[in-house]
C-alpha positions as CSV (number, residue, x, y, z in Angstrom):
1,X,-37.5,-72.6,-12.6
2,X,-38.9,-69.1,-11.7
3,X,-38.9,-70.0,-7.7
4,X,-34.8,-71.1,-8.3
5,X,-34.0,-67.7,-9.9
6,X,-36.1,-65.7,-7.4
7,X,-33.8,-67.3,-4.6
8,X,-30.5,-66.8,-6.5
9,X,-31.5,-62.7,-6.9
10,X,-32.3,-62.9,-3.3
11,X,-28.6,-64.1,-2.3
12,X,-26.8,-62.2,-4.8
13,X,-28.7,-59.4,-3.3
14,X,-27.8,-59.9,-0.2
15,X,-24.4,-60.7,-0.5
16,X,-23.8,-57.0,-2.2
17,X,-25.4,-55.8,0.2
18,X,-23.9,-57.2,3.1
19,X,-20.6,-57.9,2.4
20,X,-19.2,-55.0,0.3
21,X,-19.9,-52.5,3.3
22,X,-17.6,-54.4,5.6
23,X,-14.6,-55.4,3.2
24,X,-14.8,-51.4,2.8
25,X,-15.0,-50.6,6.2
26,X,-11.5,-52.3,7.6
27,X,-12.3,-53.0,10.6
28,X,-9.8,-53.7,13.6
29,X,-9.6,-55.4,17.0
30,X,-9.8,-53.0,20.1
31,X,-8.8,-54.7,23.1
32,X,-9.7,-53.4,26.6
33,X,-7.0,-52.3,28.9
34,X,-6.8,-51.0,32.6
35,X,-4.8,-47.3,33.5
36,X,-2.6,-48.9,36.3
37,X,-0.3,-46.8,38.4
38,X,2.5,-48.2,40.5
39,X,4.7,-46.1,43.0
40,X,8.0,-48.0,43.6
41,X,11.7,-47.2,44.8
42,X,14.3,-46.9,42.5
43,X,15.9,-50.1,43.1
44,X,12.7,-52.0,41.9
45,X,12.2,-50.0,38.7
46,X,13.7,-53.1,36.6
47,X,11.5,-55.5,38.5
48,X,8.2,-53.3,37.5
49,X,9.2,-53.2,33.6
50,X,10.5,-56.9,34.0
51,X,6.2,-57.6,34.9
52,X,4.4,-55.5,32.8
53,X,6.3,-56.5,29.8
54,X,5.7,-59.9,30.8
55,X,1.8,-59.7,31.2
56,X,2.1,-57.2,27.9
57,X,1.8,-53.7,29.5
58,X,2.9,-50.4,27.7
59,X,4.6,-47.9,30.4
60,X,3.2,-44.6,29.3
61,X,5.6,-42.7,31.9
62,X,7.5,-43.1,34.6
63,X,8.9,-40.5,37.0
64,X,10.2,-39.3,40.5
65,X,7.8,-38.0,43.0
66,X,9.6,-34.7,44.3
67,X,11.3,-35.0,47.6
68,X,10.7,-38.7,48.1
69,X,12.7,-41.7,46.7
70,X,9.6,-43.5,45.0
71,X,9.3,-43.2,41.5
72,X,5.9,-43.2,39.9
73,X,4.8,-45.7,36.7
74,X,1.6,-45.2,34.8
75,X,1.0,-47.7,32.5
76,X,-2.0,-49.8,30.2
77,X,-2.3,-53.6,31.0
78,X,-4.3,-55.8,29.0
79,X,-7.8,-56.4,31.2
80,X,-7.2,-60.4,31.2
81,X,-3.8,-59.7,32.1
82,X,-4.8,-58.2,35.1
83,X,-5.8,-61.2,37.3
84,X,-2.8,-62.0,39.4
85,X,-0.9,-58.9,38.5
86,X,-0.9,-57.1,41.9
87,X,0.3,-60.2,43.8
88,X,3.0,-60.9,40.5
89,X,4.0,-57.5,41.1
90,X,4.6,-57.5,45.4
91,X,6.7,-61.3,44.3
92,X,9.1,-59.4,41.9
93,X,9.8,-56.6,43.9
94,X,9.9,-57.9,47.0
95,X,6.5,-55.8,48.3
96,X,8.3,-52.7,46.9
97,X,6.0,-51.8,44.8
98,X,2.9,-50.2,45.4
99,X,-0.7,-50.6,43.2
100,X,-2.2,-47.3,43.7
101,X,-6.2,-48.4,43.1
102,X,-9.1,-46.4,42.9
103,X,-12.2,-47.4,43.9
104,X,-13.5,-47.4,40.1
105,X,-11.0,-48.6,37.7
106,X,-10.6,-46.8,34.2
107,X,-10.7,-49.3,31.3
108,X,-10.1,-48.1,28.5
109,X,-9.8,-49.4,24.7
110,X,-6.8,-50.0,22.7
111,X,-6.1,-50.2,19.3
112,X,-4.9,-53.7,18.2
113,X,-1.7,-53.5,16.1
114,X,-2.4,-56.3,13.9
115,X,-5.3,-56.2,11.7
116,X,-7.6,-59.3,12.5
117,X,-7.5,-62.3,10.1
């Protein structure tokens, strides 16, 4: 009988221990996202919000490059949403639009919205 109530204190130890800290924590979803940058005429501008909507991208500005025609869009898009995009984006606007690249690509992490279930 001793042995049986050693291993109950053990769990009921435990399960203080371990799961009081995170239901008091909240924790959240962060969901990694690429800092894209598209240059595009002003014609395709509908075309460029009509894609990154679709692949769930959040335009964090958009304006004209002085003296020129092209318009400039910075925006976040998901990381898994990223495969195809360029390609996606060249289809839609008829090669308008331009991906400006660097050579190392900033991902960064976003917030999830929705708390996880």
């Amino acid at each position: 009988m001793s042995h049986a109530l050693c291993d109950t204190s053990y769990l009921t130890a435990a399960a203080t221990d371990v799961c009081v800290p995170y239901s008091a924590a909240s924790p959240r979803l962060m969901e990694p996202v690429y800092a894209v940058e598209v240059q595009t005429p002003a014609d395709c501008m509908s075309a460029i919000y009509t894609v990154l909507s679709k692949r769930r991208g959040h335009v964090t500005s958009d304006a004209p490059k002085p003296g020129t025609p092209v318009y400039t869009v910075r925006a976040f898009l998901p990381a898994i949403e990223s495969f195809g995009f360029e390609t996606d984006l060249r289809y839609h606007t008829q090669a308008g639009g331009l991906l400006r690249t660097s050579s190392r690509p900033t991902l960064h992490l976003l917030l999830l919205l929705r708390a996880p279930v």
